[in-house]
C-alpha positions in Angstrom: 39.3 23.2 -1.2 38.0 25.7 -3.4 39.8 26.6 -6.5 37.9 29.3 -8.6 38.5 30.4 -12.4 37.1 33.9 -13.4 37.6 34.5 -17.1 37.0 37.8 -18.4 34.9 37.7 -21.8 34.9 41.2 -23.4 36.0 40.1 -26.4 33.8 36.5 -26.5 30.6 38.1 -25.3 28.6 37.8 -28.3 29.5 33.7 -29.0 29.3 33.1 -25.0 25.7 34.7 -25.2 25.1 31.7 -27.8 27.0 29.0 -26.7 26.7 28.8 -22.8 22.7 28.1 -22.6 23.2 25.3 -25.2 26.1 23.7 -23.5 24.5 23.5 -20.1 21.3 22.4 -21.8 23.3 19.8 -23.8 25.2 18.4 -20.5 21.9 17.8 -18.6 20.3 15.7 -21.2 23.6 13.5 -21.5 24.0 13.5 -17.7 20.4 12.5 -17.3 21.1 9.6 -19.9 24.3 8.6 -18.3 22.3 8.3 -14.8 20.0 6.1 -16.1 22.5 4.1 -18.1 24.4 3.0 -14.9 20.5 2.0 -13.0 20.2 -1.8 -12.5 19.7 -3.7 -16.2 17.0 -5.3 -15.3 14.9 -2.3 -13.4 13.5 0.4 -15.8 14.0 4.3 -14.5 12.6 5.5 -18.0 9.0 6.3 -16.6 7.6 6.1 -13.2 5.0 3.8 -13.3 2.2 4.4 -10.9 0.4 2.0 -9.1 -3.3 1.0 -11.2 -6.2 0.0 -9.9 -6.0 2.2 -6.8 -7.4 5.5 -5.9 -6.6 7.8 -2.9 -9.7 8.9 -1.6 -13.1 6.6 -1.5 -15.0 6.1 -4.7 -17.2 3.8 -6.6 -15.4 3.5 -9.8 -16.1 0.1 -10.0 -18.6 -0.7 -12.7 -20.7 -3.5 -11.1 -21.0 -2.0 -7.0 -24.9 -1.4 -6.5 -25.8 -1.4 -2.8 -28.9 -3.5 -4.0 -27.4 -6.1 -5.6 -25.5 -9.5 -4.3 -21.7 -9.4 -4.5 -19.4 -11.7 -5.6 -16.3 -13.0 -3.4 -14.5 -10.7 -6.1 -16.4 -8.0 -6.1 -16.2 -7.7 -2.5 -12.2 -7.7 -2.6 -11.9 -5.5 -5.2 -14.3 -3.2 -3.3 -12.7 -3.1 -0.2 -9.2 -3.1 -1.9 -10.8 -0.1 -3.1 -12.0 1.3 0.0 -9.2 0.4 2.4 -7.7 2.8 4.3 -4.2 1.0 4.6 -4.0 0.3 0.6 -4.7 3.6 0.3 -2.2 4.6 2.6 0.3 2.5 1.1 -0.9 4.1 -2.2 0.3 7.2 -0.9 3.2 5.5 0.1 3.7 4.3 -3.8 3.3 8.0 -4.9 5.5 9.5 -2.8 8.4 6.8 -4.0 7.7 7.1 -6.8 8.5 11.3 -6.4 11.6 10.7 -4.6 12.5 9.1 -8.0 11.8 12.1 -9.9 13.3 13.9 -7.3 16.8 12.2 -7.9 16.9 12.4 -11.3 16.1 16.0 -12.1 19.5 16.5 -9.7 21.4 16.3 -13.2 19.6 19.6 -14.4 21.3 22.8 -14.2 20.1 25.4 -11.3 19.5 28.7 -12.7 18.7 32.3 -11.0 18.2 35.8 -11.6 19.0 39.1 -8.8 18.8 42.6 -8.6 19.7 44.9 -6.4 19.7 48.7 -5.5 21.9 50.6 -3.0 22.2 54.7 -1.5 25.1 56.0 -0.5 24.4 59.3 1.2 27.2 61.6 2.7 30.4 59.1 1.3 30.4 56.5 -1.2 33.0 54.7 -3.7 33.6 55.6 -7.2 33.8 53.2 -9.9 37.5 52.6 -9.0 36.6 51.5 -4.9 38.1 55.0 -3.2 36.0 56.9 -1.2 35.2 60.0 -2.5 32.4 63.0 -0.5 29.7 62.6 -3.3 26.0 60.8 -2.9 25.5 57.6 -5.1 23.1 55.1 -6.0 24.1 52.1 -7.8 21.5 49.1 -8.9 23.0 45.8 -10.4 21.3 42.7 -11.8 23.0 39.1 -12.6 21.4 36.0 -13.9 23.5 32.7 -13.3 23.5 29.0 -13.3 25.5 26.5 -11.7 25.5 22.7 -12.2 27.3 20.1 -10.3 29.9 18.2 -13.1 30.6 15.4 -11.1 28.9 14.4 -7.6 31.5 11.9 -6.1 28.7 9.3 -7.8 26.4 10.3 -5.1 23.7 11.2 -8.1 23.2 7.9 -9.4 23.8 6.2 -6.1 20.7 7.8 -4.9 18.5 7.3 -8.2 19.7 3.7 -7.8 18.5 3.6 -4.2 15.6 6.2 -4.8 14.3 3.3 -7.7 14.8 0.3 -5.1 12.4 1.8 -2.7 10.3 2.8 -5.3 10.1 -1.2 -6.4 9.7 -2.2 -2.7 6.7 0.3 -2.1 4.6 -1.1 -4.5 5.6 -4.7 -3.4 4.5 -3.4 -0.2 0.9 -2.1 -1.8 0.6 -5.6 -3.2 0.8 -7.2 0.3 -1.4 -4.7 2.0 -4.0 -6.0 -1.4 -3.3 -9.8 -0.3 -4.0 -9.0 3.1 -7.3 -7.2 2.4 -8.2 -10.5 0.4 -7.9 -12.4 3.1 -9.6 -10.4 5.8 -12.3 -10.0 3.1 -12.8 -14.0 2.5 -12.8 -14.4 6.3 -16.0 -12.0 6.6 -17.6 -13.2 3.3 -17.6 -17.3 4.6 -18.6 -16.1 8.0 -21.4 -14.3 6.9 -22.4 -17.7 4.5 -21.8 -19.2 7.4 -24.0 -17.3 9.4 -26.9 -17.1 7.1 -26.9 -21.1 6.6 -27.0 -21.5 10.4 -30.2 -19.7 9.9 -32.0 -21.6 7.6 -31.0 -24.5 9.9 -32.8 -22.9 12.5 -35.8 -21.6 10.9 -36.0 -25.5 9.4 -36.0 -26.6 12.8 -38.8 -24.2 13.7 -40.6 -25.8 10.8 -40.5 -29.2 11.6 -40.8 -28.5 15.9 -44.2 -26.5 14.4 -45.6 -29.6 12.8 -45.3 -31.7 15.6 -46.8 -29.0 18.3 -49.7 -29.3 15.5 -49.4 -33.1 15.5 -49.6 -33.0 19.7 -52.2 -30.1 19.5 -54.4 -32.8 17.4 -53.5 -36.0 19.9 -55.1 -34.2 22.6 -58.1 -33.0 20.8 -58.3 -36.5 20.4 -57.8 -37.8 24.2 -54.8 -39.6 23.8 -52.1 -36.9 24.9 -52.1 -34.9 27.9 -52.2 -31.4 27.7 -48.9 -31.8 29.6 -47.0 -33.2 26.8 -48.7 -30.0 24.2 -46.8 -28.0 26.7 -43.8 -29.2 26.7 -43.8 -29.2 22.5 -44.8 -25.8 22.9 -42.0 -25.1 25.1 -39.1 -26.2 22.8 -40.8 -24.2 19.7 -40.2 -21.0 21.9 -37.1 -22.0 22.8 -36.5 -22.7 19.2 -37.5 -19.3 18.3 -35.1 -17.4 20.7 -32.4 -19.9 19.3 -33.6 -17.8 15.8 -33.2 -15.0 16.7 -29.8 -15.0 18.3 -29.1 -16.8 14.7 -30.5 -13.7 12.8 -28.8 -10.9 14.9 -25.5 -13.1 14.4 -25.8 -13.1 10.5 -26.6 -9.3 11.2 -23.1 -8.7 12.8 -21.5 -10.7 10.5 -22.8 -8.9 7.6 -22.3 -5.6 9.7 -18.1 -6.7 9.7 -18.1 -6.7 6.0 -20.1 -3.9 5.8 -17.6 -1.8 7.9 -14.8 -3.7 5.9 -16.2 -2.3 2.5 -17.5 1.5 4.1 -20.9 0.4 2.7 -22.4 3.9 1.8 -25.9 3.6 3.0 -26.6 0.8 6.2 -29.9 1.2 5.5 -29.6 -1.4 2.2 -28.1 -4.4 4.2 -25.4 -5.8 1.7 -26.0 -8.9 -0.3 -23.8 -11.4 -1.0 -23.9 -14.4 -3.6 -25.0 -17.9 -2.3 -22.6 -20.2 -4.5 -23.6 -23.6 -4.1 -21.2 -25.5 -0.5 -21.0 -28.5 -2.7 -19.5 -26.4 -5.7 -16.8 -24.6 -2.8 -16.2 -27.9 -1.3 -14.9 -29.1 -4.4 -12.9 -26.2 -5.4 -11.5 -26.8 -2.1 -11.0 -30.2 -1.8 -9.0 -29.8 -5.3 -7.0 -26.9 -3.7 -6.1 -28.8 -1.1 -4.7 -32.0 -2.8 -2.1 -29.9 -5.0 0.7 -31.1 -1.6 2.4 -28.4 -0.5 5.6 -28.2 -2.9 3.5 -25.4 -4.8 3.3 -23.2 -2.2 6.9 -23.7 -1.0 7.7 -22.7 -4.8 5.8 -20.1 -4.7 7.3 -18.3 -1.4 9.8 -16.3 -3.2 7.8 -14.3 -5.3 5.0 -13.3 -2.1 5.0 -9.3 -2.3 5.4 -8.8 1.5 9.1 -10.9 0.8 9.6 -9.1 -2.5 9.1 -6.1 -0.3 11.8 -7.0 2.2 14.5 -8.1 -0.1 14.2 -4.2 -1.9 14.2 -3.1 1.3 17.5 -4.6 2.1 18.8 -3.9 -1.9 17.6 0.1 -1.0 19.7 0.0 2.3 22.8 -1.7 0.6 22.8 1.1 -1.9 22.4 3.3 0.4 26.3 2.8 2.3 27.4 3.6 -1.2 25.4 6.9 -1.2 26.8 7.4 2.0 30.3 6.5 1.3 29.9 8.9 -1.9 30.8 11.7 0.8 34.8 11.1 0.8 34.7 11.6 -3.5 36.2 15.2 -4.7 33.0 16.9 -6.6 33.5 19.2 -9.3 30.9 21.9 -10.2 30.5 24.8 -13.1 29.0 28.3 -12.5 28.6 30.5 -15.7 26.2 34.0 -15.5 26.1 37.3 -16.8 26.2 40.5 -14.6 25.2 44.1 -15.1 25.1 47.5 -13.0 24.6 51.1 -13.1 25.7 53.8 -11.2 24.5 57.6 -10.6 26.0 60.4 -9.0 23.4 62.1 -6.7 24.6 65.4 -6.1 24.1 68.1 -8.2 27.6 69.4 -8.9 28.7 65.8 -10.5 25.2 64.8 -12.0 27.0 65.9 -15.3 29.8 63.1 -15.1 27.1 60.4 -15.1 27.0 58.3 -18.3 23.6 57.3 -19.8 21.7 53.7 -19.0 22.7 52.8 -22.2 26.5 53.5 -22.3 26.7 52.0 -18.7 24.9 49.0 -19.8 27.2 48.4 -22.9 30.7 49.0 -20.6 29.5 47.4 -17.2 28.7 44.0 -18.6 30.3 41.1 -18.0 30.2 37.3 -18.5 31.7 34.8 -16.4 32.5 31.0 -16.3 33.9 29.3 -13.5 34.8 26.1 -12.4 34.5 24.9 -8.5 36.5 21.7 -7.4 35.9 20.5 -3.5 38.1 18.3 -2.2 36.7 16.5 1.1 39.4 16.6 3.8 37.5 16.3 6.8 33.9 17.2 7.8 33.5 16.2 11.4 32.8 13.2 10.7 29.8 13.5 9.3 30.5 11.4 6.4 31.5 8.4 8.5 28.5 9.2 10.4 26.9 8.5 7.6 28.7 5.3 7.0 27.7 3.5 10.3 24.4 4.8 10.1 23.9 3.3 6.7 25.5 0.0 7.9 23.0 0.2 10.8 20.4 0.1 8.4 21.2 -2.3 6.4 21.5 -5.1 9.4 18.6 -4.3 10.2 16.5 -4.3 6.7 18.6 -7.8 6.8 16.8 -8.8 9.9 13.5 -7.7 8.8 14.1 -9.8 5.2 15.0 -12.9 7.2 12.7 -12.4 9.8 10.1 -11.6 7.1 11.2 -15.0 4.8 10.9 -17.5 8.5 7.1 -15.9 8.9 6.0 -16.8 5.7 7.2 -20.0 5.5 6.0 -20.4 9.1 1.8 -19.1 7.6 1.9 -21.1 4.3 2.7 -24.6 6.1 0.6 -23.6 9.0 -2.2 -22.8 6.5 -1.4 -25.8 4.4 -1.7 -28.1 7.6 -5.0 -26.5 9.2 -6.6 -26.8 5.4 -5.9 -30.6 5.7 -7.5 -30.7 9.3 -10.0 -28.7 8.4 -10.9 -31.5 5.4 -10.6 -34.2 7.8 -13.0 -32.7 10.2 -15.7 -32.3 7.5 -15.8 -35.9 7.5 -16.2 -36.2 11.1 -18.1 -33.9 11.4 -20.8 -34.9 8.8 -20.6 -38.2 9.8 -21.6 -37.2 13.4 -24.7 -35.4 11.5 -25.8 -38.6 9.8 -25.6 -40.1 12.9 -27.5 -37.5 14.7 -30.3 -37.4 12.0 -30.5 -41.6 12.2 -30.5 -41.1 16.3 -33.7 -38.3 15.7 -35.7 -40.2 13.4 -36.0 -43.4 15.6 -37.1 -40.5 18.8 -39.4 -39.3 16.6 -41.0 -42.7 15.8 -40.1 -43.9 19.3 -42.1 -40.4 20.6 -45.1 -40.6 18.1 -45.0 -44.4 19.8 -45.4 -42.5 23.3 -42.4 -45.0 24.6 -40.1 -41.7 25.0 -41.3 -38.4 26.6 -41.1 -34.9 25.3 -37.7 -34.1 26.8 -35.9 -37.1 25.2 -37.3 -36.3 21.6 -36.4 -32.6 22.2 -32.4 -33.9 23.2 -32.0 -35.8 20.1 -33.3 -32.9 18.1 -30.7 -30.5 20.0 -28.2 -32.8 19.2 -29.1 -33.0 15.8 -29.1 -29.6 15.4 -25.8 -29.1 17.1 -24.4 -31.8 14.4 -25.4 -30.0 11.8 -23.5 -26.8 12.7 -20.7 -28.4 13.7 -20.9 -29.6 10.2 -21.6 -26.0 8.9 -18.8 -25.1 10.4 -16.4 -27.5 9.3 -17.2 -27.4 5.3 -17.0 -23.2 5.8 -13.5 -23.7 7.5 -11.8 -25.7 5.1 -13.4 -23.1 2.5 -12.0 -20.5 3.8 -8.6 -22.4 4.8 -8.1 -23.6 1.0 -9.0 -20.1 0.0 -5.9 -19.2 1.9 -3.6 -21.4 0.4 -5.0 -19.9 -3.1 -3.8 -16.5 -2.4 -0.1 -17.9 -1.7 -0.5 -19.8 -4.5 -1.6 -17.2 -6.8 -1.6 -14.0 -5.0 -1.9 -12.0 -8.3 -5.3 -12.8 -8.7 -6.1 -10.2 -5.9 -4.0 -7.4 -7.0 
């Protein structure tokens, strides 16, 4: 329902001219104020805060990235949280939030417009007082107007209320995608340690299977080996070196993975990573790892990924009220000024028309109206709107709940594989000490000549296999503890 009020302002032209801009001016800072007044106390809508830290396209704005030198476990995260395509994407995510916000809030400004327009009537036209008369005309008019909406049914502020929720839940959401770049990160930085220790144990092997083909190499000279037994030394030192390589083009993919992870710039300067001391990690680990897991269960609620979900659901709850907004009565003011001029085209009545000037001065005209609609019914778009909303929100409810039981579910998962993992390191170095004891009575037994080639070269296998089980247990629990860090303290990757 429509109910229009045009006001005639002849005699108030000069103080409208004055007044109006100021008033509508006036009414959009206040309505802007009031907006933000009724957001949530404890959220901010003052200033859109952008996401730091984060760039949208590829760069190298951090300080200490040169391809030649070794990186840091923190270097490498920040580089790759740099780098990666989904942080960037939920960057742009952030952004767009974040403009949505704006978006909302600069409803409370007024909408202003100008028009002109210019019309012939040839043959027949109307006069100034609408009869039709047998005279050519040309009339051109111009209006400038503005229009603001008074009251919205409090569908304004709903949606800067829910516009500033999932503005909040994006950049929870960039904080997660950071976490989960950490981690992905770690996993290829202790693989590629991993890797490059498992090489060294191989090359050391090489070493020590070198000595004793020089040790047989000089028993024969002497006559007391066969050339047989050379052979067979000879024999494991190849196989020893094919075992090398395989090591070196596995430390090659792994540090190719992290490569790829970080977009390394130029694959021709393989990356470097620091070598911290595994005695040093183990430690930090080990002291990770003995914290229980009460501070990781207290630390569950504030994970961004949750944080995420529970805006998520907050943004959808608001989000029935937007909706429900739609049965409220609105109420909106229109105000503008108008102008026109008309000319007689034919040549007998060209006399009767008045200057520009005298038209401009008599044809103007001010006008104020007020516009109240009343919502009766709509098709039911409104309570459309209503189930949709409530649609929603179960399922943003779901996702929080389902969201909450997964995280849980990871950080007593990781807390329970880190204490494995530390219980294996024991087992498996033990089974190393063990292996080195069984190898160093072969090798005496062998130098001896009570045991042949093939028995010295099983307990050197074994040895060897020992001592990357061992490798691979202490770089596990690493890892594993490292984990349990980030849900500890995930801000120190953000």
């Amino acid at each position: 329902m429509n109910l229009p009020i045009n006001i005639p302002m002849k005699q108030l032209n000069t103080r409208i001219r004055l007044l109006l801009p100021g008033a509508l001016v006036l009414y959009a800072l206040t309505g802007a104020s009031a907006a933000q007044a009724q957001a949530p106390a404890h959220q901010s809508t003052s200033a859109v805060a952008y996401p730091q830290g984060a760039t949208l396209l590829p760069g190298d704005s951090l300080g200490f990235f040169d391809p030649t030198r070794p990186l840091s476990l923190e270097q490498c995260i920040a580089l790759a949280r740099e780098r990666s395509l989904p942080v960037q994407q939920s960057v742009a995510d952030t952004l767009g939030s974040a403009l949505q916000l704006s978006r909302g809030k600069s409803a409370y400004l007024p909408s202003v417009d100008a028009g002109i327009s210019q019309s012939f009537d040839l043959g027949r036209s109307a006069d100034r007082t609408g009869v039709m008369q047998n005279r050519s005309s040309s009339s051109t008019s111009f209006s400038v107007g503005a229009s603001m909406e008074l009251f919205s049914g409090l569908r304004r502020p709903s949606q800067i209320k829910e516009a500033h929720l999932n503005h909040q839940a994006a950049r929870s959401a960039l904080n997660a995608q950071k976490e989960e770049v950490a981690r992905t990160t770690a996993g290829y930085y202790y693989n590629l340690l991993y890797k490059q220790s498992v090489t060294r144990l191989a090359a050391e092997q090489i070493t020590l299977t070198t000595a004793l083909a020089q040790q047989a190499e000089q028993m024969v000279a002497n006559g007391k080996w066969s050339d047989a037994k050379l052979a067979e030394v000879q024999a494991q030192l190849a196989s020893e070196q094919v075992a090398l390589v395989q090591a070196q083009n596995d430390q090659e993919l792994a540090g190719l993975q992290l490569m790829q992870l970080l977009q390394w710039p130029d694959y021709t300067h393989p990356i470097a990573i620091q070598t911290p001391s595994a005695d040093h990690l183990i430690q930090e680990a080990r002291a990770e790892a003995a914290r229980g897991y009460e501070p990781y269960a207290r630390a569950l609620p504030f994970n961004a990924a949750l944080q995420s979900a529970l805006l998520s659901k907050e943004s959808a709850l608001q989000a029935v009220s937007t909706a429900k907004s739609g049965y409220i009565p609105t109420l909106s003011m229109n105000a503008g000024y108008g102008n026109s001029y008309y000319y007689l085209m034919d040549k007998e009545y060209k006399g009767l028309n008045s200057s520009f000037a005298d038209q401009l001065n008599a044809n103007g005209r001010f006008y104020v109206g007020l516009s109240l609609r009343i919502p009766i019914f709509d098709a039911l778009q409104t309570a459309q709107s209503v189930r949709q909303a409530k649609l929603n929100l179960l399922a943003a409810d779901l996702r929080e709940r389902e969201t909450r039981l997964r995280l849980e579910s990871e950080a007593r998962t990781a807390y329970l594989n880190a204490q494995a993992a530390y219980r294996k390191i024991e087992a498996a170095q033990s089974a190393a000490r063990q292996a080195q004891v069984a190898y160093d009575y072969a090798q005496v037994s062998y130098t001896a000549g009570r045991i042949s080639t093939y028995d010295l070269s099983q307990a050197k296998t074994k040895l060897f296999q020992a001592q990357i089980e061992a490798l691979q247990a202490q770089y596990d629990f690493i890892y594993k503890s490292y984990l349990l860090r980030l849900y500890r303290e995930p801000d120190s990757v953000r």
